[in-house]
N, C-alpha and C positions, 0 to 999 in steps of 0.2 A: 544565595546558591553558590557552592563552590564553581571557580573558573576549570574548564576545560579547555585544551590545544585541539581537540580534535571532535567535532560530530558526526554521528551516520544518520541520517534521517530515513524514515520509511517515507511513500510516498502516497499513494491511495489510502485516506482514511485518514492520512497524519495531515501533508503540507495541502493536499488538495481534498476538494469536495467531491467523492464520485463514488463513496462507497456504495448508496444510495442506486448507483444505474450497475452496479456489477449484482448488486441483491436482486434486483429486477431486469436483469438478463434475459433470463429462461422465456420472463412472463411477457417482456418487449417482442422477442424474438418470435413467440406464438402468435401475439395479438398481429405481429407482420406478416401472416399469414392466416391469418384471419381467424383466428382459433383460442377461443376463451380458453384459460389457462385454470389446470383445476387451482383451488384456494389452497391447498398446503405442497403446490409446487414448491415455494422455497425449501421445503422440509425435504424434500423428496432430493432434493440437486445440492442439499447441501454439502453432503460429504462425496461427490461426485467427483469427478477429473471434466474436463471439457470432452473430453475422447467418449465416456460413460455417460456425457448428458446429450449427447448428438446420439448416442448408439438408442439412449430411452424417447428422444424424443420422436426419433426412427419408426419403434415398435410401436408406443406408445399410440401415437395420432396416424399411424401408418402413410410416412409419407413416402414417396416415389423417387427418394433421392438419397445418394451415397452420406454415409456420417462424414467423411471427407468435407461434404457439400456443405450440409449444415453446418460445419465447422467452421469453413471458410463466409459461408453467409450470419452465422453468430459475431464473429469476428470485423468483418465491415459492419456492424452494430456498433461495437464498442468503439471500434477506429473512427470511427465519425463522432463521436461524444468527446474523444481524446483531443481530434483536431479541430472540432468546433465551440464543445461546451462546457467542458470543466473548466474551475476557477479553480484558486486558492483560497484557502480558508483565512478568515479575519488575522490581520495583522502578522500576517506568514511574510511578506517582503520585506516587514520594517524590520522584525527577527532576524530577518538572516540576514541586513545592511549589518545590525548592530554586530553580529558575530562577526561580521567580516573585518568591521572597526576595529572588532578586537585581537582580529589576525589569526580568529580561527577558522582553521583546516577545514571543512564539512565536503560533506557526499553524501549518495545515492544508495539506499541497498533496497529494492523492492522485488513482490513477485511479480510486476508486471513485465512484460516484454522490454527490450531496450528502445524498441521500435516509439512504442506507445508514451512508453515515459519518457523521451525525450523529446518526442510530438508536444506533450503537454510542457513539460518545461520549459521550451523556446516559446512554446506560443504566450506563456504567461510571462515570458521574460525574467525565468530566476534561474537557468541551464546555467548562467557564466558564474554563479555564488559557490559551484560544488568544483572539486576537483575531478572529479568519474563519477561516470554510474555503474551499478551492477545491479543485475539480473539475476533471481533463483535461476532463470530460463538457463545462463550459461553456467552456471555453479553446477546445476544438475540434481537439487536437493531445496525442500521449503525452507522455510525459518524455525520449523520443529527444529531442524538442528541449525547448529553456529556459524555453520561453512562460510557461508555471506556475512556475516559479522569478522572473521577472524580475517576474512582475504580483504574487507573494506580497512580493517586494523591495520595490515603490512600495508596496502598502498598507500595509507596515511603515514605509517611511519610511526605510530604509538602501539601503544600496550593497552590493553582492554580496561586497567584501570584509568586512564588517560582520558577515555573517550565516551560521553556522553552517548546514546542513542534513543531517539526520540520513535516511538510507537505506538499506535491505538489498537492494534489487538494482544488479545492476552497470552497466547500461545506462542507468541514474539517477543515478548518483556521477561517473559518465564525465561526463555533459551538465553535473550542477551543477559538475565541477570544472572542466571547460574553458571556463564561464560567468564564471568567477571566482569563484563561491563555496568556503568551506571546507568540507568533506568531514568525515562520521561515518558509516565505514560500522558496517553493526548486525548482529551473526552474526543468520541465520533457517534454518534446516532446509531451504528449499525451493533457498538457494543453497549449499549445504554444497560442491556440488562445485566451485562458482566461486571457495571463500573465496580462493585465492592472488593470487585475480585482485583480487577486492575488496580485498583487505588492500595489494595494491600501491596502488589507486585512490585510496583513502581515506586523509586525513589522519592520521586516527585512526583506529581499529578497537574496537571492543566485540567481546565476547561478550554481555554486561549491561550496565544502565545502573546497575548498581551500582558498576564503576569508575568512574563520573563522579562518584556520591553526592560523595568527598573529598577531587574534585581545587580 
């Protein structure tokens, strides 16, 4: 595999395990309330915003409380999985010792909170490997588009040819590959049905980041 100066890594779905409790969100969230979740909720909340699955779960099961509230209680759901239970997925610390040996650059560009992802980063103990993190939150924009790939690009100090970024969903691989960036896409459970699609996208393709250990 060609040497890169600089990585961006995603984070939920790529260096950690947790894509897994963001899919089962909705359905945690009901059953905390004591309320069988129909069977194609996922289906139902997938193209949602959090503001639009608080406002459906509202109407929906007619509860007695602001979407504000729901929000804020969906919310200490996941905050507590951040700060108690998500790992890193196999051979993600020895990866990024080895980049660092090699004196490369890496960072953060995820859509989760800064809050969240830097909860899970210190508590697993890989927060000092990156030089920043960024946030869709503060960008303002998904990963449909580059925003967060081009502004991870300046703070590094390279050019989107330069710089590696590592991602397991496919709507993320698309935007970094057609930005200029090079592509690693990263198997995750959550896009198993997509892989042909990823494996085309992506430059490269993992299952682990143990095929990279000794390339």
């Amino acid at each position: 595999m060609k040497r890169f100066k600089y990585s961006i890594f995603d984070l939920d779905g790529t260096l950690l395990d947790s894509m897994s409790a963001w899919r089962n969100l909705g359905r945690d969230y009901l059953l905390s309330k004591d309320i069988n979740p129909p069977e194609n909720l996922n289906k139902i909340l997938a193209s949602m915003s959090m503001a639009e699955s608080a406002e459906y779960f509202k109407q929906a099961f007619n509860f007695n409380i602001s979407s504000k509230v729901i929000i804020a209680e969906v919310n200490e759901l996941i905050t507590y999985k951040y700060r108690n239970d998500f790992v890193l997925k196999p051979f993600v610390k020895e990866y990024l010792q080895k980049l660092k040996d090699e004196n490369v650059k890496m960072s953060i560009a995820t859509a989760t909170s800064l809050k969240l992802a830097k909860m899970a980063l210190e508590r697993n103990d890989i927060i000092d490997y990156f030089q920043f993190v960024l946030s869709c939150d503060e960008i303002g924009v998904g990963k449909n588009k580059p925003d967060i790939f081009f502004m991870a690009a300046n703070k590094l100090g390279g050019n989107p040819e330069s710089i590696a970024v590592y991602e397991d969903a496919d709507f993320a691989l698309i935007t970094a590959k057609e930005a200029g960036f090079f592509t690693i896409g990263v198997y995750d459970e959550s896009f198993k049905d997509k892989r042909e699609d990823i494996e085309s996208i992506s430059n490269i393709y993992i299952e682990s980041f143990k095929e990279l250990l000794y390339n």
